[in-house]
DRENDO-1510 file (C-alpha; in Angstrom, 1 decimal, always signed):
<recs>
REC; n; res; u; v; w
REC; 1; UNK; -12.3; +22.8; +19.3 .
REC; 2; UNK; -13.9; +26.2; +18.4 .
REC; 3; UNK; -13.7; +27.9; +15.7 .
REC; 4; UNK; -14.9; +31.9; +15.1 .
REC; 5; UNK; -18.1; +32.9; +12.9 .
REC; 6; UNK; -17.7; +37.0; +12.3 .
REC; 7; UNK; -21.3; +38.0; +11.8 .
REC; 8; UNK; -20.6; +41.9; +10.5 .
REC; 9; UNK; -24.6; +42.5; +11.6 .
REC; 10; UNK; -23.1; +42.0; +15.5 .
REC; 11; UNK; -19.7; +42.7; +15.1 .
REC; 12; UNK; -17.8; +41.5; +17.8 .
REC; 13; UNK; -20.4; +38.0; +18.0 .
REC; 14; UNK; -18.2; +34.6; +17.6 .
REC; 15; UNK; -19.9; +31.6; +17.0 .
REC; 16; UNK; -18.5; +28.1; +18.6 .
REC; 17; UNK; -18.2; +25.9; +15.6 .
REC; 18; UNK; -18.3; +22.0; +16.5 .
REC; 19; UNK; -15.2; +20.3; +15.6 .
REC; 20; UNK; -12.8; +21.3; +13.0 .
REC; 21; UNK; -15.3; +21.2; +10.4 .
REC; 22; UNK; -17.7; +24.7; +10.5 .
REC; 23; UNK; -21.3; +24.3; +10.2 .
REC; 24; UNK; -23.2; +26.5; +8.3 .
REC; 25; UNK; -25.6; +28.3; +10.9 .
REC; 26; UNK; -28.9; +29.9; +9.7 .
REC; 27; UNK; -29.1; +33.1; +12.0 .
REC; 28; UNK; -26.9; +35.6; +13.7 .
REC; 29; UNK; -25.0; +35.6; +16.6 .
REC; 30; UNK; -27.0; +35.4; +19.6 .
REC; 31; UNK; -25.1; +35.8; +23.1 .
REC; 32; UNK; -26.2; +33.1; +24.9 .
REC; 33; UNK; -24.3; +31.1; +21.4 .
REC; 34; UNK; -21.1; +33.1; +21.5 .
REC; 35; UNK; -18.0; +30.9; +22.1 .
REC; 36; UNK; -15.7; +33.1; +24.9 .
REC; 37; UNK; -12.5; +34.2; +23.2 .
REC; 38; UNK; -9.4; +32.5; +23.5 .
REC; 39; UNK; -5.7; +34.1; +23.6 .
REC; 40; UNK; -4.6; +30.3; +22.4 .
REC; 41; UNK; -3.3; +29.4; +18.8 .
REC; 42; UNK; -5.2; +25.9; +18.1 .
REC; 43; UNK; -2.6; +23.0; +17.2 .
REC; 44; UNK; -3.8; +21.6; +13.9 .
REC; 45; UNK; -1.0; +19.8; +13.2 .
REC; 46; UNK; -1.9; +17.0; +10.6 .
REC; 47; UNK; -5.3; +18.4; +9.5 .
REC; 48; UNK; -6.5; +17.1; +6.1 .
REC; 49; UNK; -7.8; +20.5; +4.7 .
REC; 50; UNK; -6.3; +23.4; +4.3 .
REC; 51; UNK; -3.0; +21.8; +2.5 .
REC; 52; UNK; -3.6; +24.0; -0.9 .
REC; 53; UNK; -5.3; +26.3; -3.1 .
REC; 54; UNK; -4.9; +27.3; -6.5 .
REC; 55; UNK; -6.0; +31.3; -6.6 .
REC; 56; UNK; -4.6; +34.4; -8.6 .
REC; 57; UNK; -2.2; +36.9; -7.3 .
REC; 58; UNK; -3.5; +40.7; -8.6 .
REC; 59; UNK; -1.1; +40.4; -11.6 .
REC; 60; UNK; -3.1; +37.2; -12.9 .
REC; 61; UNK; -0.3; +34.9; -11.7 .
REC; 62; UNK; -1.8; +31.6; -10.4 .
REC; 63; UNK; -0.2; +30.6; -6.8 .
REC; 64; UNK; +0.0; +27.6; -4.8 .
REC; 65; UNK; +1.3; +27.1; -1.4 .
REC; 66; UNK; +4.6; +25.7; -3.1 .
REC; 67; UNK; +5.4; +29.5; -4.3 .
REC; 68; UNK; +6.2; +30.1; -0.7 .
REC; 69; UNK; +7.9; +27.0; +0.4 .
REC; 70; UNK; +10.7; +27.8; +3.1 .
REC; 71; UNK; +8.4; +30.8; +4.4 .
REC; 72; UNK; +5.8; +30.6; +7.6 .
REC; 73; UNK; +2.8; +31.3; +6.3 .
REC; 74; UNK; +0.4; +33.6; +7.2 .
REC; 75; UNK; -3.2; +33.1; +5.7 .
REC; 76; UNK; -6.3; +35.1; +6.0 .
REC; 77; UNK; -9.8; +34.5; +4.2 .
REC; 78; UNK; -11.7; +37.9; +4.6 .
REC; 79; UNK; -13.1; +40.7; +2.2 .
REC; 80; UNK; -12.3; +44.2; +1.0 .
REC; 81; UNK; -15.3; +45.8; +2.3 .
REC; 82; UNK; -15.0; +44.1; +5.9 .
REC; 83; UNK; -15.8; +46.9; +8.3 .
REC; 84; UNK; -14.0; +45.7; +11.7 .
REC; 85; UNK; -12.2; +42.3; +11.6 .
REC; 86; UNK; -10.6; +41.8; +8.2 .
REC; 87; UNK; -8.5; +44.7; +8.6 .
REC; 88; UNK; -8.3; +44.2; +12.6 .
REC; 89; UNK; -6.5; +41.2; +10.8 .
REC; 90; UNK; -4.4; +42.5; +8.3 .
REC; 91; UNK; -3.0; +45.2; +10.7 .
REC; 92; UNK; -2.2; +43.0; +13.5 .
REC; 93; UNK; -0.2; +40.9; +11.0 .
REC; 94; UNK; +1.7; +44.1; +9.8 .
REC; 95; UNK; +2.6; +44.6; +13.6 .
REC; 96; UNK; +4.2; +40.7; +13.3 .
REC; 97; UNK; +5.6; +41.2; +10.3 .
REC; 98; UNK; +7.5; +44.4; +12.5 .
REC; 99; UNK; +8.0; +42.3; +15.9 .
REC; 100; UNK; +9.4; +39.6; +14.4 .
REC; 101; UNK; +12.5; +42.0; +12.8 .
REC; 102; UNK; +14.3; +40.7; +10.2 .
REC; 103; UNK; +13.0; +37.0; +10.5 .
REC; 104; UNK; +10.2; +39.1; +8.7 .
REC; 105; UNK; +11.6; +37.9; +5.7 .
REC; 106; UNK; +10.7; +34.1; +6.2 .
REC; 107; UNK; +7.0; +34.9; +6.7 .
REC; 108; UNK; +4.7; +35.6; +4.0 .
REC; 109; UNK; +1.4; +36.7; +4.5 .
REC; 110; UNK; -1.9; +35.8; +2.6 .
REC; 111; UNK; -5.3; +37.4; +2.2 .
REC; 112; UNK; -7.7; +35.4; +0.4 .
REC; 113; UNK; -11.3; +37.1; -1.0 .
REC; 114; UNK; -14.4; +35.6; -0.2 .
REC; 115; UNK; -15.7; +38.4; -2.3 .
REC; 116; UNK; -15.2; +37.5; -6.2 .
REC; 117; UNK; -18.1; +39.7; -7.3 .
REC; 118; UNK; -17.1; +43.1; -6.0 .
REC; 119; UNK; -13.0; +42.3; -5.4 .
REC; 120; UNK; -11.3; +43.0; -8.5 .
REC; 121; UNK; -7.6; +42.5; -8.8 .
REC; 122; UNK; -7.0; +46.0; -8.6 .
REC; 123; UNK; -9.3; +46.7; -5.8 .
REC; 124; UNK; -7.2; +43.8; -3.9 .
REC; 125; UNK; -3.8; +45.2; -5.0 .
REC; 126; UNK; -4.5; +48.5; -3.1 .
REC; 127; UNK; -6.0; +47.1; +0.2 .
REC; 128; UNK; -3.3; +44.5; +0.7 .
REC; 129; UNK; -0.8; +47.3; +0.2 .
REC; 130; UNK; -2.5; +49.5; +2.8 .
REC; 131; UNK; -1.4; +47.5; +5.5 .
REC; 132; UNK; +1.9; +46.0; +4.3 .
REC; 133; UNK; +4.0; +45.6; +1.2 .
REC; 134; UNK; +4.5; +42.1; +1.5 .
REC; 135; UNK; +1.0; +41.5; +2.0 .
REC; 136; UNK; -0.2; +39.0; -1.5 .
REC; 137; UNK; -3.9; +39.3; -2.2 .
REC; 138; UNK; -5.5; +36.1; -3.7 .
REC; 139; UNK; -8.8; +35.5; -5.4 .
REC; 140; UNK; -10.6; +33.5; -7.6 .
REC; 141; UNK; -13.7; +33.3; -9.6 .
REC; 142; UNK; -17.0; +32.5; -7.4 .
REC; 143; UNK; -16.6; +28.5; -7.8 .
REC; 144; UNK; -13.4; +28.3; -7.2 .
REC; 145; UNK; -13.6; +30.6; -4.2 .
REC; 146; UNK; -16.4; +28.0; -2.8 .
REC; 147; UNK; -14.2; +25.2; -3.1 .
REC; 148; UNK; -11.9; +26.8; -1.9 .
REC; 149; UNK; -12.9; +28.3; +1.0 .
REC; 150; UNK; -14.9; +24.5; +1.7 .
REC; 151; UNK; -11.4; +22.8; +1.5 .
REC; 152; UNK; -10.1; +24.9; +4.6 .
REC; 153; UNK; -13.2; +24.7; +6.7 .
REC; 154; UNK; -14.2; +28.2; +5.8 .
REC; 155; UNK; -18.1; +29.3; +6.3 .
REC; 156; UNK; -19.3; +32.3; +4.6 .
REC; 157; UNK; -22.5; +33.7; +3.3 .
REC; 158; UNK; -23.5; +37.2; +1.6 .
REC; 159; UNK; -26.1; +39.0; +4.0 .
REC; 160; UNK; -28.1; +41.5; +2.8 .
REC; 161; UNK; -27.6; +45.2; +3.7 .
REC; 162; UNK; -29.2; +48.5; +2.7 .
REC; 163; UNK; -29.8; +47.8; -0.7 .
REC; 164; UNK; -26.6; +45.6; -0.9 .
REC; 165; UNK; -24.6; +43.0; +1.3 .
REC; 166; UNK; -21.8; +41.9; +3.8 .
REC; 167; UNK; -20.6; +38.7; +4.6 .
REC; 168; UNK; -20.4; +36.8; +7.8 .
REC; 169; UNK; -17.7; +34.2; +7.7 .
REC; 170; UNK; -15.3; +32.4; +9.9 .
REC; 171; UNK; -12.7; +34.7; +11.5 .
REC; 172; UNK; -8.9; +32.3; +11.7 .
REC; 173; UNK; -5.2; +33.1; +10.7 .
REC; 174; UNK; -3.9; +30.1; +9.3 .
REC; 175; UNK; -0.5; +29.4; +9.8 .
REC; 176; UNK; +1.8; +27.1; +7.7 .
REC; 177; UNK; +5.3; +26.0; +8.6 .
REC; 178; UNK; +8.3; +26.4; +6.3 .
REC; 179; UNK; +7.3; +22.9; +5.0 .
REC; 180; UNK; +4.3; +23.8; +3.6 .
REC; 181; UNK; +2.3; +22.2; +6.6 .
REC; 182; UNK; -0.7; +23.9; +8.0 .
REC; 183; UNK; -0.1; +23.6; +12.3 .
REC; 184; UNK; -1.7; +26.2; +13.7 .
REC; 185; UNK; -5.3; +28.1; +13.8 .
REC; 186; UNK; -4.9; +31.7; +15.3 .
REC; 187; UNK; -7.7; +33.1; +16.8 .
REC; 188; UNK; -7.9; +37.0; +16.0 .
REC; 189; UNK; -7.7; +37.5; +20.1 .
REC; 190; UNK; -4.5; +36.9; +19.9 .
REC; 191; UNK; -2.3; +39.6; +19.9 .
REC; 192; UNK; +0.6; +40.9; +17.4 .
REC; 193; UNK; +3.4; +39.5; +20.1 .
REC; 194; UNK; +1.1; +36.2; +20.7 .
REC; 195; UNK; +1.1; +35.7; +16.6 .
REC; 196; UNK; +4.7; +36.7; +16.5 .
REC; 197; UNK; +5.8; +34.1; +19.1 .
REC; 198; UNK; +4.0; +31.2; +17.0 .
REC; 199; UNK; +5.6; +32.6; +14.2 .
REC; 200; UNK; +8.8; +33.0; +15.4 .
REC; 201; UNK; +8.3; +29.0; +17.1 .
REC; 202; UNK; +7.6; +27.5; +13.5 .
REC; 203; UNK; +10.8; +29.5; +12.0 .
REC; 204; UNK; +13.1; +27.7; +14.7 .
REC; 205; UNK; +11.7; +24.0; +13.2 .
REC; 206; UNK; +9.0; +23.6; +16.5 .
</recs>
């Protein structure tokens, strides 16, 4: 099992991560490194991360995955100032949201900052609502985004850039069950109708 590594230094670069734990790597992306892409949702299905958090909505409302029990879940770890893939993301799960029709209304979609320092709630508010208005923004202070983003296996590290930074981190769409049970990973090759169909699959109790 793979997982993706977004370096935003080499845009397109994916990293294979051993296992379903990611390891912290030390450099960029090379080529000769880069995991192929994948058009196939990973089964996760009983994992032992990734079954909370405890962040704040834009309004200052702490949320938990129970808020959304009896919705698929959608969730995204990223960052406001993401040049390619985060919003790559967030757009591709607006097209879902659109595919799927009016099952739309069971699915709930998540993005969760990696980026305390410079997303602010209000800053959050607007980008979620650039792609979608059901789209929920999450964040938390820097600790509890580190533990956070460590409970579901996520890697990510400031890089420097012209005088400020980016941050590589691991690219995945995590999708939860109307349960409340993480079962699938979701590479961001898939496409809009690939995510839908996973979607649509964990609606009908699959």
């Amino acid at each position: 099992m793979s997982f993706p590594l977004v370096s935003h230094r080499r845009r397109r670069c994916l990293q294979g991560l051993a296992g379903a734990a990611v390891l912290a790597s030390t450099g960029g992306c090379s080529p000769e490194r880069a995991a192929p892409s994948s058009a196939a949702a990973i089964d996760v299905t009983g994992a032992e991360y990734g079954r909370d958090f405890r962040l704040q909505d834009p309004g200052g409302a702490w949320r938990t995955l129970a808020d959304y029990r009896g919705r698929a879940v959608m969730v995204f770890f990223g960052f406001t100032q993401c040049p390619d893939v985060c919003p790559t993301a967030l757009f591709k799960a607006a097209e879902t949201l659109q595919i799927l029709g009016a099952e739309a209304a069971r699915v709930q979609v998540l993005f969760i900052s990696l980026d305390p320092e410079r997303d602010t709630p209000q800053i959050l508010q607007a980008f979620a609502e650039t792609f979608h208005p059901g789209v929920v923004a999450l964040r938390g202070d820097a600790e509890r985004t580190r533990l956070t983003a460590e409970h579901f296996k996520v890697f990510y590290r400031k890089v420097p850039l012209n005088g400020s930074y980016t941050i590589d981190h691991t690219a995945l769409v995590y999708l939860y069950d109307p349960a409340g049970r993480l079962r699938r990973a979701l590479r961001t090759s898939l496409t809009a109708e690939q995510q839908a169909t996973e979607v649509r699959a964990l609606l009908q109790g699959a």
